[in-house]
C-alpha distance (Angstrom), angle and dihedral (degrees) to the residues before:
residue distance angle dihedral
X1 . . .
X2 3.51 . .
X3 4.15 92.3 .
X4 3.95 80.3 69.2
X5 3.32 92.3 67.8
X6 3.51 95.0 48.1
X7 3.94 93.4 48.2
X8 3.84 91.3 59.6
X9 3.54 94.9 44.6
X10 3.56 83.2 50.0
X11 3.77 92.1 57.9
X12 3.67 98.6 38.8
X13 3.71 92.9 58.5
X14 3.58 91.3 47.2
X15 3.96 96.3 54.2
X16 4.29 80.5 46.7
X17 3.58 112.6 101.2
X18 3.39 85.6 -120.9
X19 3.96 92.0 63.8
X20 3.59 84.9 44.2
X21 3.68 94.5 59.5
X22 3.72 91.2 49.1
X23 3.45 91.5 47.4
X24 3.73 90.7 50.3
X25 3.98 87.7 48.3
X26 3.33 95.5 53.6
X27 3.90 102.2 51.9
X28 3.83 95.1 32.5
X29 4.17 99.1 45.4
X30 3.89 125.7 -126.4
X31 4.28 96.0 -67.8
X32 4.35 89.2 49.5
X33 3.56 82.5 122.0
X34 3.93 102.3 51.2
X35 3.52 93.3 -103.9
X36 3.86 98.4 148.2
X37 3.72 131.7 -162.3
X38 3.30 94.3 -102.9
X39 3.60 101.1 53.3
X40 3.92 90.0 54.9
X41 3.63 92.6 52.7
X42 3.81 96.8 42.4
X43 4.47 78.0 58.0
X44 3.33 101.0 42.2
X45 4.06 84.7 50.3
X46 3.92 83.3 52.5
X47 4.10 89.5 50.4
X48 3.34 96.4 46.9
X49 3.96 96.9 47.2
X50 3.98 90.2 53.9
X51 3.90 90.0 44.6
X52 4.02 86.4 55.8
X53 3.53 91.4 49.8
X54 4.03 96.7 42.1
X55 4.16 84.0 49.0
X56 3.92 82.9 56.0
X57 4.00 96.6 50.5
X58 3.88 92.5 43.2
X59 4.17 88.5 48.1
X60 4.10 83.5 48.7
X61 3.56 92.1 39.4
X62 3.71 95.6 59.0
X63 3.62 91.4 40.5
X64 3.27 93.9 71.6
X65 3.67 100.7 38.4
X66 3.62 82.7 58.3
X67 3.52 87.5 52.8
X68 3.31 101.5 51.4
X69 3.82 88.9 45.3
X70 3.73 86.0 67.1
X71 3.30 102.1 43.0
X72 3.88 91.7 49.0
X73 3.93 86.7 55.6
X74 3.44 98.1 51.2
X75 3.91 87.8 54.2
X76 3.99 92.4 55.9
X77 3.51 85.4 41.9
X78 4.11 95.4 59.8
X79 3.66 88.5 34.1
X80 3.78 98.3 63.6
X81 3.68 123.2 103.8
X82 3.56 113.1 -107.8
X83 4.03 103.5 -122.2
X84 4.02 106.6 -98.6
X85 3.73 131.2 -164.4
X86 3.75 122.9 -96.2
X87 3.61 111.7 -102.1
X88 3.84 114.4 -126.2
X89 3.52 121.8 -125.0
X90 3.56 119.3 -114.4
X91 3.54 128.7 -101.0
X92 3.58 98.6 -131.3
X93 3.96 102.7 44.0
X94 3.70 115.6 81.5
């Protein structure tokens, strides 16, 4: 019973225009569409130049936060009491 289910999924993906586009694929090849060589090397040049340059902003992005990591230390560091002795109570105040 349950291959039932499975044959009409079957066919109502196919009639989708997804299953139409992988039914078009299929018969028709990769490049139906005119999409040559070329032009998917000339993108995938394009993607890989903006990757290189987004590498370069995260590498100066963290940088910086690591910078400013440090340099927020350093201020809690010079801000922080020095540890002082406890002050004795006088003798005559009670």
């Amino acid at each position: 019973m349950g291959w039932i289910f499975f044959a009409i999924a079957l066919v109502i993906i196919a009639k989708s225009p997804l299953g139409m586009a992988l039914a078009h694929r299929i018969r028709h090849g990769i490049a139906a569409e005119g999409a040559s060589g070329a032009q998917f090397e000339e993108f995938a040049g394009q993607v890989n130049e903006e990757m290189t340059a987004l590498r370069a902003e995260m590498t100066e992005l963290a940088e910086r936060m690591d910078f400013a990591e440090r340099s927020l230390l350093q201020l809690r560091r010079a801000d922080a009491l020095p540890q002082g002795h406890r002050a004795e109570p006088e003798a005559g105040s009670t």
